[in-house]
N, C-alpha and C positions, 0 to 999 in steps of 0.2 A: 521690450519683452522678447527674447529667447524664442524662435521658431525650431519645436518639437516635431518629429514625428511621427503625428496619429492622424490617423484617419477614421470617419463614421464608421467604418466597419467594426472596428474595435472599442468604442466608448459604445455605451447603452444610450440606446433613441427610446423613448416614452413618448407619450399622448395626453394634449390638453384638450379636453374636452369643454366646450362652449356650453352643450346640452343644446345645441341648436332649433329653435320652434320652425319651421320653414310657415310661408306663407301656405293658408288654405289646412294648415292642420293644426294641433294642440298640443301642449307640453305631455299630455298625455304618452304622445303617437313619441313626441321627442325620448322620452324616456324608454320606452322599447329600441330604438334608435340607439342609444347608447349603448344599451344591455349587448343588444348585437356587435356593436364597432367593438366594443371592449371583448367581446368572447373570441370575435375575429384578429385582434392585434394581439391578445396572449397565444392564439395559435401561430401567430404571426414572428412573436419573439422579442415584443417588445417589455421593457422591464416597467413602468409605471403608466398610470394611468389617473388623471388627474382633472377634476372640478372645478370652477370657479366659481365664487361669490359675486355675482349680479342681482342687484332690484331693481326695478319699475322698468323692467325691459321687455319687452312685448315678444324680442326675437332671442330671448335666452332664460332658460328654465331652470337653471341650477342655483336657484335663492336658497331654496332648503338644503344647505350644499351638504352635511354631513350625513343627513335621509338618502341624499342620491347616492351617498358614497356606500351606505351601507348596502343597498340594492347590487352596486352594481358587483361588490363584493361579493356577496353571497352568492350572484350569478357566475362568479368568476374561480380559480381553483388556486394560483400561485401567483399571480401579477400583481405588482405592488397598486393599490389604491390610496388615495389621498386627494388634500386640499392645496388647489394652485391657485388664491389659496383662499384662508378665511379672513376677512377683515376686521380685525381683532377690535377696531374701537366702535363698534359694532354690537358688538357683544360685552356680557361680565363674562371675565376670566375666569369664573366655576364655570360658568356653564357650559365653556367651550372644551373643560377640561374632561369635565363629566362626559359630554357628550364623544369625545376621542379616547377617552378610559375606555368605556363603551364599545365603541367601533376594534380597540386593538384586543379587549376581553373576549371580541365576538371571533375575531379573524387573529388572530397573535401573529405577529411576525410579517404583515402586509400594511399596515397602516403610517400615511406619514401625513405630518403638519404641516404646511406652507402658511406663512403668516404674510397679511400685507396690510398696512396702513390705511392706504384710500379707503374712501366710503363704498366705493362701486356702487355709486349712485348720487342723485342730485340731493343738493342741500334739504328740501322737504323730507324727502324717500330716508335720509340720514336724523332726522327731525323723529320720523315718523319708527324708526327703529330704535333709536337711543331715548326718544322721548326729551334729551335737550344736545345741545351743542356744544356743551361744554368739555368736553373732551377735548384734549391739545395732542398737537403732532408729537410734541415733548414726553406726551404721558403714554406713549408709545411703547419703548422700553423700560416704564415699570411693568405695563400689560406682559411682555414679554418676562421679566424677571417672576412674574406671580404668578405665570402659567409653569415655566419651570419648575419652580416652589409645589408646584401642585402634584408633579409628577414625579417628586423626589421622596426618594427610597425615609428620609429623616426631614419631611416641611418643618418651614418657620413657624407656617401660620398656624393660628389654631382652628382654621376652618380644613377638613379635609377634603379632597375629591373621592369620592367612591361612587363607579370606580377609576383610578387614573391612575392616584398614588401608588408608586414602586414601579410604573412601569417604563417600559421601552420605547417612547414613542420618538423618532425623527423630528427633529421639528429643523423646517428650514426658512430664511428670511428672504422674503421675495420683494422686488425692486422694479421700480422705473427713473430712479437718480442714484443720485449717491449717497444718500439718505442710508439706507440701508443694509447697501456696501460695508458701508462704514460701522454701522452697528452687528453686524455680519462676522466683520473680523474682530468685532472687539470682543464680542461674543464666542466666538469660535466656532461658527454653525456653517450651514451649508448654506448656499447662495445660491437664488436662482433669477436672473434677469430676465426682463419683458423687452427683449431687443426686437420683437417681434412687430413690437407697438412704439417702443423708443429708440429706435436703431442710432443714433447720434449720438447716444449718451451709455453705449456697451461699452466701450474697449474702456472708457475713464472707468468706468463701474466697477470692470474687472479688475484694471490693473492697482486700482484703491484698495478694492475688495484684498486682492493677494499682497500685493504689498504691507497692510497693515491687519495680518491675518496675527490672533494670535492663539498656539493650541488651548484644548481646552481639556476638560474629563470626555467628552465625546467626538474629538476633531484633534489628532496633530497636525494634521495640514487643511489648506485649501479644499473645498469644492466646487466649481462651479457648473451650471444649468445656465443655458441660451434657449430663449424661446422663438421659433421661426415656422414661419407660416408656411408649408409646403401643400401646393396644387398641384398632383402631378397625374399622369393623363395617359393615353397610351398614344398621342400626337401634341406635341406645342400646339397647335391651332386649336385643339380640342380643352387645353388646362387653359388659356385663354380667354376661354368660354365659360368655362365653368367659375375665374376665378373673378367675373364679374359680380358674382354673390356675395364674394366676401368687398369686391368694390363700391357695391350700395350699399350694405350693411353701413359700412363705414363712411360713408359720403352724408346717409341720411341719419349718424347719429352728430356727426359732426353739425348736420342743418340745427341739430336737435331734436329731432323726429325721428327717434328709432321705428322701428316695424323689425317685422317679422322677418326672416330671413329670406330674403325674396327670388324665383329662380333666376338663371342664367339671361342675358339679353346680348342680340348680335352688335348691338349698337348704342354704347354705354356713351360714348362721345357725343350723343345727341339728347341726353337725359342731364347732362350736367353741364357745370359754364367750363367756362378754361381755368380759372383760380380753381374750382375744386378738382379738375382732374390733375392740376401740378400738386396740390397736398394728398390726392394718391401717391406719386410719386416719391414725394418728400417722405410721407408715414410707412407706407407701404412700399418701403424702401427692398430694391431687389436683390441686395443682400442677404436680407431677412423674410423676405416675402418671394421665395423660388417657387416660379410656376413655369410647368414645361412637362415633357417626355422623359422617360430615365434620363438618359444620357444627362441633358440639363439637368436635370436634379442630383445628380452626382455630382457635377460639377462647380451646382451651387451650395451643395453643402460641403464637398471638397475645403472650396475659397474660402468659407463663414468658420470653420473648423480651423483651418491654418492661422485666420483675422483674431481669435477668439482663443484658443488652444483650451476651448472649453472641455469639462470632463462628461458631461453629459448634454444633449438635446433633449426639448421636449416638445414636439411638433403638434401646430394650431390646424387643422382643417377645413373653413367653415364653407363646406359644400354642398348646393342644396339635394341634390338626388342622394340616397343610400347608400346606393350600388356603385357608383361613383365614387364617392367618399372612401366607401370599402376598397374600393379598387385603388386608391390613391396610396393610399396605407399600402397594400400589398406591392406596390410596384415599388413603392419605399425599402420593404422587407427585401426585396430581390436584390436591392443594393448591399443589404447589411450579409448577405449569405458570404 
């Protein structure tokens, strides 16, 4: 693949939001938490702003993902809001339609789709939503074909969405193989990868994805979204510190033991064995997982930009302090000026 060049300054950085619970507080406390990050990253200049579908997670609040989207919307004046994303077999396809009719009737012209496959959640948790398991990876892209149908100016079906029908809503296919890549191009949607989580499996994704792109009524070309974890700090030693938060998170869902988002520790090397600090390494690959001072975060999102020749970022935070977090985001922004 062809090295272009662009640089972060120039492609639009957005913001995936976890909905973070920290330990010691409540999804409550978390959802004010957002409201702020999101009113601070549109003054900030960033273009989307984005939710994830999680259940039975103790350390993450955004189940009700299309509730929180509205919230944060309504809090918000122009920044795009949407699902990174929803997981469609999850749900019936009215309801999903209904409910993003809904969201784009309310806010026109801010609202986008992110669709993923996974349960985002354990087998039970997927039991206990769908009511059975019968759902195949296969019936993936008809969910996809009958959400579209929904939103079309002249549906098939003779079930309508109201409201949905006729409107404008983005819908993008979001990834952690090539699964979706591939249905991405056949489709002619926008793509957006979790390289953030799958670092190993981005460049084949991408280069599937654009290779066997093909246009559509809504896409002549390509798009593509990289998702990357940035901690950044106003010292390395300090983003270090802080990016142990997102090091347990992930270490203790990995045990199987999710919690809460739990604070910073000086001494993470003595809470885990040596196999789980090498699959930080391995998952929280530092490609995709830049944590540092500017400097270093320019220069790792420089390298991951060049690797990628993605058209857009959408940067993961999960940091436990506020103010922190905020500040992580703004020292971002100072890059993008």
């Amino acid at each position: 693949m062809a090295k272009h060049s662009r640089t972060f300054q120039n492609i639009p950085l957005s913001v995936l939001d976890l909905a973070p619970v920290n330990e010691g507080s409540t999804p409550r406390e978390s959802f004010k938490n957002s409201v702020d990050l999101a009113k601070h990253v549109e003054k900030l200049g960033f273009h989307r702003y984005w939710l994830a579908e999680h259940h039975n997670m103790p350390g993450i609040a955004s189940s009700a993902t299309s509730v929180i989207i509205g919230h944060i919307a309504e809090n918000t004046n122009h920044i795009r809001v949407g699902a990174g994303g929803i997981m469609l077999p999850n749900h019936a396809t009215l309801v999903i339609a209904e409910q993003f009719g809904t969201l784009e009737s309310l806010y026109p012209g801010r609202i986008d789709l992110g669709l993923g496959r996974a349960p985002g959640s354990d087998q039970a948790t997927a039991y206990a939503l769908r009511r059975t398991l019968n759902m195949r990876v296969e019936d993936f892209p008809m969910q996809v074909n009958e959400l579209q149908d929904y939103f079309s100016d002249h549906p098939v079906s003779n079930v309508k969405s109201v409201p949905g029908q006729g409107l404008d809503i983005p819908i993008w296919l979001l990834g952690s193989s090539d699964f979706s890549a591939r249905l991405a191009a056949q489709k002619g949607l926008s793509f957006s990868f979790a390289s953030h989580f799958a670092p190993a499996y981005t460049i084949p994704a991408l280069n599937l994805y654009r290779e066997q792109f093909q246009p559509s009524e809504v896409m002549e070309n390509p798009y593509a979204m990289v998702g990357v974890n940035v901690i950044a700090a106003d010292t390395d030693e300090k983003a270090h510190y802080l990016a142990t938060s997102l090091q347990q998170q992930f270490l203790n869902m990995r045990r199987g033991q999710p919690t809460k988002l739990k604070p910073p520790i000086k001494d993470i090397e003595a809470h885990f064995s040596a196999m789980e600090l090498e699959a930080i390494k391995q998952s929280l690959d530092p490609r995709t997982t830049i944590i540092g001072s500017k400097e270093t975060v320019r220069k790792g999102l420089e390298n991951f930009l060049t690797e990628t020749q993605a058209d857009e970022m959408i940067i993961s935070a999960q940091i436990y302090n506020q103010e922190d977090r905020e500040r992580s985001f703004e020292i971002i922004s100072e890059l993008m000026d």
